[in-house]
N, C-alpha and C positions, 0 to 999 in steps of 0.2 A: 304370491309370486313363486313361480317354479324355481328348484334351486340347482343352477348348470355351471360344468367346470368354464366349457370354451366362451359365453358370453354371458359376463358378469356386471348384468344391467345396472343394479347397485351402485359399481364403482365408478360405470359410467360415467350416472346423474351426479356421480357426490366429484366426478373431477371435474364434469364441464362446473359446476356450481361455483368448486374453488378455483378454476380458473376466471371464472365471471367477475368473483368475487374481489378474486387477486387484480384486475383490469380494473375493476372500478377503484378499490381502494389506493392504487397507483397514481391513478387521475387524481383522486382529491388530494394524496400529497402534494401531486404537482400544482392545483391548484393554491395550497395554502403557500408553496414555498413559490409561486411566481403570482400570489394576490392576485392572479386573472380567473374569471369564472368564464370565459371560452378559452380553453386549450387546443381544440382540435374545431374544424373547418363543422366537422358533425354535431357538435355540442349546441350551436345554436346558428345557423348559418344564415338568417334574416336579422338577426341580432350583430350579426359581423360584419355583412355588409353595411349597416349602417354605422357601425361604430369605426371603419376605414374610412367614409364618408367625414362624420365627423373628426376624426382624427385629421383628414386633409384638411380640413378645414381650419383646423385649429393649428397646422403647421403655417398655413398662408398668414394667419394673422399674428401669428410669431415675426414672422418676414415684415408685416405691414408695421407690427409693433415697434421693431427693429430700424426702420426708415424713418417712422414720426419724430423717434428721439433723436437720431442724425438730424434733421431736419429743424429741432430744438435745439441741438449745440449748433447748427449750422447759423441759428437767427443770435445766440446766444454770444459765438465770436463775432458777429457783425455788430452788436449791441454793441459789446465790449470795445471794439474798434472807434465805432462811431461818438460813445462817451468820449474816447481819448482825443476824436477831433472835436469836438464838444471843449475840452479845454484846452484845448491848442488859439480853437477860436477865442477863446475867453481871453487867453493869455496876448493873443494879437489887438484883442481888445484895449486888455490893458496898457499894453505898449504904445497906441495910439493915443491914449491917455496923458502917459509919461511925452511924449514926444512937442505934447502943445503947449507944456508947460515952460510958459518965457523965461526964464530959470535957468533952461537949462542949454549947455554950449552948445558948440556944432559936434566935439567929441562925444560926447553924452548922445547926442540923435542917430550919430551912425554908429553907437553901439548898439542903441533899439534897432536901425534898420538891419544891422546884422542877425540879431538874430530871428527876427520879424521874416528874414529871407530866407536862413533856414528854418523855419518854419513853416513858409510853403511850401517848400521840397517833401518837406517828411509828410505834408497832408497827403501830397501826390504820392507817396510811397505807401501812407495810409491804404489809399483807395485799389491799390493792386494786391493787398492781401489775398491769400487765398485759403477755403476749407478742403482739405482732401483734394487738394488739384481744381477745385474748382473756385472761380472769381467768385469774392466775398461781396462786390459791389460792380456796378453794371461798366462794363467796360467799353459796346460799343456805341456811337450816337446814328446809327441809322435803325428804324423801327416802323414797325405797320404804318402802312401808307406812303412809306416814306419820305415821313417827317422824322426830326431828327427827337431822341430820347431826353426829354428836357424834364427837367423837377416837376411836379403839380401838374402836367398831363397825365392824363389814362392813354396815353399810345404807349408803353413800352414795350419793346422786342422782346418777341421770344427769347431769346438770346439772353434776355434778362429775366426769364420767369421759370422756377423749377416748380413743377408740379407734381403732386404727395397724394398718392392713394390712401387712405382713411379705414379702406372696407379691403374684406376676401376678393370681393370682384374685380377690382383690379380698374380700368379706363372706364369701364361702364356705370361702377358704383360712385359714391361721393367724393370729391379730393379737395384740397385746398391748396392755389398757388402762393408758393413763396417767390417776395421780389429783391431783386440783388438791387440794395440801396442806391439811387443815383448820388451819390455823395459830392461828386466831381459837381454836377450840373448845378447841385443843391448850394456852392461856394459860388457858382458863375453867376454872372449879371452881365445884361445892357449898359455898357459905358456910360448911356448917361441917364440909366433910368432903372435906381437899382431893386425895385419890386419885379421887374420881368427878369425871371430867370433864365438861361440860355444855357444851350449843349457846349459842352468842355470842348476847348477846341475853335469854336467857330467864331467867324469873325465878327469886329465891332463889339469886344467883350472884355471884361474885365473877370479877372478868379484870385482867386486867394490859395492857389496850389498852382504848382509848375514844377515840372521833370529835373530841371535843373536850375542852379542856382543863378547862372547868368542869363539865367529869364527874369531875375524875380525882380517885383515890383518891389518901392521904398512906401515908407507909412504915408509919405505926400500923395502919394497918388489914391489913398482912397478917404472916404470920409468916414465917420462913425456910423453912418448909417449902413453901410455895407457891414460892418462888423456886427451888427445887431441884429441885420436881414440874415444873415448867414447863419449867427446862434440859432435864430428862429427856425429857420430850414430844417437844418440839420436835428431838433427838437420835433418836429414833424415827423423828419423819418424814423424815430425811435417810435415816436408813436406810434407811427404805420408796424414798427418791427413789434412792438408789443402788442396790438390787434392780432398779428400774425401766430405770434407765440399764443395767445389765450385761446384762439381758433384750435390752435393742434392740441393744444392741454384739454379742452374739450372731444376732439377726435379722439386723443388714447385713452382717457376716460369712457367713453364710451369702447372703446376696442377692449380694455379689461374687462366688461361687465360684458360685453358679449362673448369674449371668450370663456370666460369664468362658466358662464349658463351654458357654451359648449363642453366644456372639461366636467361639468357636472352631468351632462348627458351621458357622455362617453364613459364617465365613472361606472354610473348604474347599469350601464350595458355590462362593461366588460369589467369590472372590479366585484371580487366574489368577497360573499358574508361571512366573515374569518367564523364568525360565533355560529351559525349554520351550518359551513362548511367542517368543524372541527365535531359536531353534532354528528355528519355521515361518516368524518373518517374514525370515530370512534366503533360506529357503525358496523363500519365494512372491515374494521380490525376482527371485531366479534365474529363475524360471520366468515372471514378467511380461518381462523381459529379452530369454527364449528364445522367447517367443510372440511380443515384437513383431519379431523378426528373421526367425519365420519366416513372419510374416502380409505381412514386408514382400517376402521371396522367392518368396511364394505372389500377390502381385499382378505379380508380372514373366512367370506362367507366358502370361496373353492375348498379352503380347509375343513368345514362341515362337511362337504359333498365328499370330499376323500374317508374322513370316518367312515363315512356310512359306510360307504363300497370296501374297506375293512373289515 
């Protein structure tokens, strides 16, 4: 190699080297101290496209995750309500009990029918509970076809059914519908035939909830069997509601293990090998090191060229 003042090939190669050097070594700190192995678009750019793919993907089933368990405490206050009419029933039961016993006076009867009456007030205040602004139990009695929303039919209204995506895909993929308990319908009966149930409301029927109190029926007006037909109903609909809950506890079961297998995707793409990548930044420590010692011996070469011409 010729030895020249004005261009000092030498110090050239030794400063692009240490600035090469110094650019990579920058990178891998940023890699160790942001744990991602793509920092820049150029790093691996079919590798990043997929891993934003999967990333979207793994946000939607965050969202979807997020809905299933609302949808869990949504069956889980309706439960909890429904138990409570559950012994409200019981408790009317018992009063119908108390009330035949020849024993007892006419003081004694209208204090069971009192509270036997509020008792159906509070079932009715029962059934307008609400989750989140929405009705906990089916509020109205018109439904497909236009027949009216009655216990132990499959006709119930839209109006009555919330429906729960399971999957990323959203309407297209799997769902399961949640039903707002007919609870109301589930108390009513045909006056005089108390296995047919009938919509809250309609005529020629007997219930065991009412709005207000100077609606309410006395324990004469019903028999025992209404009070048993009613336990059983409403015993139905828990069931119905625990179908529903094991349904969704299999759906997010299944939404963790898919997610999981996505977050493990997206790991290996963009999450770098702390123990490899600490391998190159030891590396390019060395090698920024060796470049500036020899970019500093590569500016002392003009100095030789001046002796000489001395």
């Amino acid at each position: 190699m010729s030895l020249s003042i004005n261009t000092n090939f030498a110090a050239v190669q030794a400063s692009h080297n240490l600035a090469r050097n110094n650019e990579l070594l920058m990178k891998s700190m940023q890699r160790l101290a942001s744990g991602k192995r793509i920092i820049d678009t150029s790093d691996d750019a079919g590798g990043l496209a997929i891993a934003m793919k999967l990333n979207s993907a793994i946000e939607k089933l965050k969202g979807v995750s997020s809905n299933i368990k609302n949808s869990v405490s949504f069956l889980d206050v309706q439960d909890g309500i429904m138990q409570g009419a559950a012994g409200i029933l019981e408790r009317m039961s018992e009063l119908k009990s108390f009330s035949q016993d020849v024993l007892k006076n006419t003081a004694d009867i209208n204090t069971y029918n009192t509270e036997f009456q509020n008792l159906q007030v509070q079932l009715y205040q029962m059934s307008k509970e609400k989750f989140n602004g929405i009705s906990l139990f089916a509020t109205t009695t018109e439904a497909k076809g236009g027949t009216s929303a009655v216990f132990g039919n499959n006709n119930s209204s839209t109006d009555n059914t919330i429906t729960i995506f399971t999957t990323e895909s959203g309407s297209s993929g799997p769902k399961v519908s949640v039903h707002k308990a007919l609870l109301l319908s589930a108390i009513t009966f045909d006056q005089n035939n108390v296995s047919i149930s009938k919509a809250f409301g309609a005529s020629n029927t007997k219930t065991l909830a009412v709005s207000v109190s100077g609606n309410a029926k006395t324990l004469a007006d019903f028999t025992t069997s209404f009070f048993t037909q009613a336990i059983e109903n409403v015993a139905t609909l828990r069931a119905q509601n625990g179908g529903s809950m094991s349904r969704l506890d299999f759906a997010q079961t299944n939404l963790d293990r898919t997610r999981a297998n996505l977050e493990a995707s997206y790991g290996q793409i963009m999450d770098v090998d702390i123990a490899e990548e600490s391998t190159r930044l030891a590396k390019y420590q060395i090698l920024v090191q060796a470049a500036s010692s020899m970019l500093s011996q590569a500016n002392m070469m003009p100095n030789t060229a001046m002796m000489l011409l001395g």
